[in-house]
Residue frames relative to the residue before (quaternion, step in Angstrom):
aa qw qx qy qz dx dy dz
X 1.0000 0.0000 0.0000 0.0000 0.00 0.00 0.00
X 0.6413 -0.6830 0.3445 0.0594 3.28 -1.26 0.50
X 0.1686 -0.8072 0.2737 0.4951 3.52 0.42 0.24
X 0.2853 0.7334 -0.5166 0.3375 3.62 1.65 0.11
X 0.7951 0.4301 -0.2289 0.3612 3.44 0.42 -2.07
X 0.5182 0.6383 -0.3742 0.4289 3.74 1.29 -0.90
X 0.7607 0.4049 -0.2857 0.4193 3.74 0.53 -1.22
X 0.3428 0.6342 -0.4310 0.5428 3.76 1.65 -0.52
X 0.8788 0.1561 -0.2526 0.3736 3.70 -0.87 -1.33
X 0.4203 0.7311 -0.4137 0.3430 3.32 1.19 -0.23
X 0.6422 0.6412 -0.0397 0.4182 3.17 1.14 -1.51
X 0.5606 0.4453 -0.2437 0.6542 3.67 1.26 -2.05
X 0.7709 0.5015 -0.3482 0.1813 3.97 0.21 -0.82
X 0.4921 0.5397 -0.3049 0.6112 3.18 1.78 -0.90
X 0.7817 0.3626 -0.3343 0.3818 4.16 -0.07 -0.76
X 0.5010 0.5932 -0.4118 0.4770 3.52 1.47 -0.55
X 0.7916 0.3758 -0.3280 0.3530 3.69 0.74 -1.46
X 0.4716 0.5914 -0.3987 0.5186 3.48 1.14 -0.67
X 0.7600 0.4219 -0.3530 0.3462 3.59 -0.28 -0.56
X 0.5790 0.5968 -0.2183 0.5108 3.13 1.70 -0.89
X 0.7339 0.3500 -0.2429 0.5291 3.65 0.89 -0.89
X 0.6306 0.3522 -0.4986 0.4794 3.78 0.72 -0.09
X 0.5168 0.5492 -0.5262 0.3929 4.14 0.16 -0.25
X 0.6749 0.4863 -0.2446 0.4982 3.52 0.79 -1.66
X 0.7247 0.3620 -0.3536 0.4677 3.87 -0.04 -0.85
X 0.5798 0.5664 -0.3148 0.4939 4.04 1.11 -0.64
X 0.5562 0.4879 -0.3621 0.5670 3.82 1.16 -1.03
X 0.6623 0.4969 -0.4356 0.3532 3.64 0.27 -1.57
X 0.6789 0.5198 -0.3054 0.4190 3.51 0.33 -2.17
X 0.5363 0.6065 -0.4111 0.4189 3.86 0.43 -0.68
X 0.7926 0.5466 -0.0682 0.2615 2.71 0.27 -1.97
X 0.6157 0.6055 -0.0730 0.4989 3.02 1.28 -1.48
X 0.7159 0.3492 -0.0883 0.5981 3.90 0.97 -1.13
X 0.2554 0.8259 -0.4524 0.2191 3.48 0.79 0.41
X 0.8000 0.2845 -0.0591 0.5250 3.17 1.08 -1.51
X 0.5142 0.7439 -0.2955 0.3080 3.34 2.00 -0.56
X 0.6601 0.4631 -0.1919 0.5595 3.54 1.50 -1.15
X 0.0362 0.7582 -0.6498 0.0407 3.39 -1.37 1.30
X 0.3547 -0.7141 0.5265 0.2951 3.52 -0.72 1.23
X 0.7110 -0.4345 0.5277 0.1650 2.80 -1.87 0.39
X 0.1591 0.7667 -0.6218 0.0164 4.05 -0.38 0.32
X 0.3100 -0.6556 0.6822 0.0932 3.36 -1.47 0.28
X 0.5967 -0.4882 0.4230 0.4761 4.25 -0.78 0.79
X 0.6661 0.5259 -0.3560 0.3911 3.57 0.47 -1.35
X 0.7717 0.4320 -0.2984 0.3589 3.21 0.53 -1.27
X 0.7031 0.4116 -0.3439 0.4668 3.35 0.64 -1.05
X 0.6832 0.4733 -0.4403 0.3396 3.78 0.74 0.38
X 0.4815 0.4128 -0.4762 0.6091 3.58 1.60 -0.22
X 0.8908 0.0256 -0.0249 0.4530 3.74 -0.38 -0.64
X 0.6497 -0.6141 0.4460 0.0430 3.12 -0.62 2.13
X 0.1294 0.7972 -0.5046 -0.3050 3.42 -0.35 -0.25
X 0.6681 -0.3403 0.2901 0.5946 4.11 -0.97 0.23
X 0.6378 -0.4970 0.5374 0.2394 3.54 -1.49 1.05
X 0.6886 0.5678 -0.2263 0.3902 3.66 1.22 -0.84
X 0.5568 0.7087 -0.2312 0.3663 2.64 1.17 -1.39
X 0.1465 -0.6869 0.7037 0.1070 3.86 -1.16 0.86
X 0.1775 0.6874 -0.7020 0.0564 3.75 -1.32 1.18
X 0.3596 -0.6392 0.5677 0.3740 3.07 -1.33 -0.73
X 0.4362 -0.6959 0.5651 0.0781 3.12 -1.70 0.67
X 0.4272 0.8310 -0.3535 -0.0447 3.83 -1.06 0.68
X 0.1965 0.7081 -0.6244 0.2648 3.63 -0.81 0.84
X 0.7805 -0.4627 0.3457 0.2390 3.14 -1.92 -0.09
X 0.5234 -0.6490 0.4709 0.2883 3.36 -1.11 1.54
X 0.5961 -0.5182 0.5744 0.2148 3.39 -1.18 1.36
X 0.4195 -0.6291 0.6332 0.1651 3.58 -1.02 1.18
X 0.8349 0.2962 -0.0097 0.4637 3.84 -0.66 0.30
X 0.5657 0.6447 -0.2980 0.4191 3.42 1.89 -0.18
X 0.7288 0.6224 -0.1279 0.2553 3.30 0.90 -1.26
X 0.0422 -0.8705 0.4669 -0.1497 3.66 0.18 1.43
X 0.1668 -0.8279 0.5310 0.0702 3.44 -0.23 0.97
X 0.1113 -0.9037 0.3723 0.1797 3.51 -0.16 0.87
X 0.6674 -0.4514 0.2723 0.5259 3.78 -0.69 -0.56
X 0.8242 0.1828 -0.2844 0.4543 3.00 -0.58 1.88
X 0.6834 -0.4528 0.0840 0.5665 3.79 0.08 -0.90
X 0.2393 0.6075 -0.6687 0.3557 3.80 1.06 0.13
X 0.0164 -0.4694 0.8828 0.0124 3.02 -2.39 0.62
X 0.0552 -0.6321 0.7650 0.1102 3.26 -1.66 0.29
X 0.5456 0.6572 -0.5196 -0.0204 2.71 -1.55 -0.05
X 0.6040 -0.5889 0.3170 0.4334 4.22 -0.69 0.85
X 0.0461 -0.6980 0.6802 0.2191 3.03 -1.76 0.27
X 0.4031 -0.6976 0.5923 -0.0058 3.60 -0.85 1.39
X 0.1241 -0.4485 0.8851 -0.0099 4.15 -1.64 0.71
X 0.7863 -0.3768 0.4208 0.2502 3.47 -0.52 0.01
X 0.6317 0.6452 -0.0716 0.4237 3.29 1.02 -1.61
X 0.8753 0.0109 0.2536 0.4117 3.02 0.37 -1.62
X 0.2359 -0.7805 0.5597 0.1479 3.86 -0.35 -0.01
X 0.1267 -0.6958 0.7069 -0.0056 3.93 -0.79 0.86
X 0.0502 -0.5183 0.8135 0.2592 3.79 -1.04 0.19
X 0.1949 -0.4689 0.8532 0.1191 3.30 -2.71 0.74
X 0.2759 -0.5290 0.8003 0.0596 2.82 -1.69 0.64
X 0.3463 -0.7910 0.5011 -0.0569 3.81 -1.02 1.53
X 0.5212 0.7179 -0.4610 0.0199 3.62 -0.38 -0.35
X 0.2456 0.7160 -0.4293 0.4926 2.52 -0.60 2.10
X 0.4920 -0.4547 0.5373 0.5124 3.65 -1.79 -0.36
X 0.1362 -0.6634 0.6560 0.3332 3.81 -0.82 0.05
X 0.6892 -0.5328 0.3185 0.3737 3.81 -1.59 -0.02
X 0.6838 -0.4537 0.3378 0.4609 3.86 -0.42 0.07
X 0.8143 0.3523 -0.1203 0.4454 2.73 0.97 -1.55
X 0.3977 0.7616 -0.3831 0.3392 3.48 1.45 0.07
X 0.5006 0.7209 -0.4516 0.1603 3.68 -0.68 1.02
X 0.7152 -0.4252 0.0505 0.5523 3.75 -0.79 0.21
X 0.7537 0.5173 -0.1762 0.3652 3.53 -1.14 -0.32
X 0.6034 0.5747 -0.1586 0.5296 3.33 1.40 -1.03
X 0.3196 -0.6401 0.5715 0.4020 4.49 -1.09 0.35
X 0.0091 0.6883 -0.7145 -0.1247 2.75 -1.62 0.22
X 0.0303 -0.7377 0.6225 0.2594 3.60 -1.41 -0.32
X 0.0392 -0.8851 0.4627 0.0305 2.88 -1.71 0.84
X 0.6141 -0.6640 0.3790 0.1959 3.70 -0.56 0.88
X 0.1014 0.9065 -0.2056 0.3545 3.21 -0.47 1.12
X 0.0661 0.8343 -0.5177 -0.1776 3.49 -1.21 0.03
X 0.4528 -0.6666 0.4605 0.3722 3.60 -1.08 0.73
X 0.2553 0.7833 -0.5660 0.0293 3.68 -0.90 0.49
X 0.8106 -0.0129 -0.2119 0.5458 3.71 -0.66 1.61
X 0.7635 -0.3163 0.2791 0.4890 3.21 0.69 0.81
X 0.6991 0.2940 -0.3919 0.5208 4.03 0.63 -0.02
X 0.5037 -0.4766 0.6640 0.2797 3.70 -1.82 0.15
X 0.2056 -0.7420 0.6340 0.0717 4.06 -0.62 1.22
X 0.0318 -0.8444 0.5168 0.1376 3.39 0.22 0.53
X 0.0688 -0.7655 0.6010 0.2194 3.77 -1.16 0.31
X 0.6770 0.3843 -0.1365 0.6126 3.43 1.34 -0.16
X 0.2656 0.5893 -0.7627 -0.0218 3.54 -0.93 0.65
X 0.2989 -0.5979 0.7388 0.0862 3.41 -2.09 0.91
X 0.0709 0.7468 -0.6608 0.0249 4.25 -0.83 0.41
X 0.0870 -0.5707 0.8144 0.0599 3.40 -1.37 1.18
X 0.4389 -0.6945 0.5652 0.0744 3.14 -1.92 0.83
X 0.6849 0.1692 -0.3164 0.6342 3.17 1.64 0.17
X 0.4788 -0.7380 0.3849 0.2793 3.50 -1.02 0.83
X 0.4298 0.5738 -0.6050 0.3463 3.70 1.33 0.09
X 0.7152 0.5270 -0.3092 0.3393 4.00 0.84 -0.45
X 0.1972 0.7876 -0.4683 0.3486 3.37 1.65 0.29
X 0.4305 -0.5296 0.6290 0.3723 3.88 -1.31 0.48
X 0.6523 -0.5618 0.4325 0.2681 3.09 -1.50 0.70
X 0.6269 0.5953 -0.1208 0.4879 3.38 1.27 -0.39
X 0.5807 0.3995 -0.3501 0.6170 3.82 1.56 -0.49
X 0.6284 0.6329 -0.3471 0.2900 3.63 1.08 -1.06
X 0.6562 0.2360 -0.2685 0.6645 3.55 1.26 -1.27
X 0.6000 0.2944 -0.6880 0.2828 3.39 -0.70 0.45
X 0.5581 0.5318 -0.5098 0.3818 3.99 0.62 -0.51
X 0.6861 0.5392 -0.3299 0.3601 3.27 0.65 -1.64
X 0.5184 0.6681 -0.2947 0.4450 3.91 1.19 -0.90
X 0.6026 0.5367 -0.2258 0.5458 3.67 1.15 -1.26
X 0.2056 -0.7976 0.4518 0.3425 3.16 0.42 -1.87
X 0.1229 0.7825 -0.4196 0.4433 2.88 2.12 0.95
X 0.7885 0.3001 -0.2496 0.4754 4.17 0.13 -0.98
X 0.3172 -0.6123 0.7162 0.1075 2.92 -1.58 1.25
X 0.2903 -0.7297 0.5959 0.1681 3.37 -1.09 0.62
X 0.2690 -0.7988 0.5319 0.0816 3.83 -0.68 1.89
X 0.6233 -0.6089 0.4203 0.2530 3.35 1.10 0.13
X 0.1797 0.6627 -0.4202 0.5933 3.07 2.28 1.58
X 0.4551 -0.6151 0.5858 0.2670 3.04 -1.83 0.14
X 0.5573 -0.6434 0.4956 0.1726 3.10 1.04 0.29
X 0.6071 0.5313 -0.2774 0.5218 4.27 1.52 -0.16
């Protein structure tokens, strides 16, 4: 062999292994972030399509006026509503200070028998601080006035 042809496979061996170690570190990073990514849902949505009882997402829009029930100890209930639709959550927990009816919130979570389990709730008292993502699903409803926020 040549030293021409030697530096050649030399060459196929380095791009073979590289190619080999970015798939694998891509599988890992995948792999790794599995449980890390949570989709976005809106009431509407999660009432046309259910998601899997397993399934972790998140949930968001405006506490149901007239919804909110604090039970014995740290359970809270109470609906969140886009306009569209209505979800009851089921809470158990601190909620945020700023966390009350009328007001967005989102929350983390899973749907099972018909309620939202929440392990996470987040609440902004003004709605210019809404995720960009509770805003258009309200705005979709036609429930959100726009105050002339960004909406970030």
């Amino acid at each position: 062999m040549s030293l021409r042809s030697l530096k050649k496979q030399r060459r196929i061996q380095v791009i073979a292994l590289a190619a080999v170690a970015l798939v694998l570190s891509t599988a890992l990073i995948g792999y790794a972030m599995r449980d890390g990514i949570n989709f976005f849902r809106s009431p509407s949505q999660v009432m046309e399509q259910p998601p899997a009882p397993n399934e972790t997402f998140r949930i968001g829009g405006l506490v149901e006026v007239g919804s909110l029930i604090r039970g014995e100890g740290h359970e809270i209930r109470f609906n969140v509503t886009d306009g569209g639709a209505t979800v009851p959550v089921v809470f158990a927990g601190v909620l945020p200070d700023l966390f009350d009816e009328n007001q967005g919130m989102v929350g983390t979570g899973k749907y099972v028998d018909g309620v939202f389990r929440a392990s996470e709730i987040l609440a902004k008292h003004d709605e210019t601080y809404m995720p960009k993502e509770v805003i258009d699903a309200l705005k979709e409803q036609g429930v959100y006035k726009d105050t002339g926020g960004t909406g970030s």
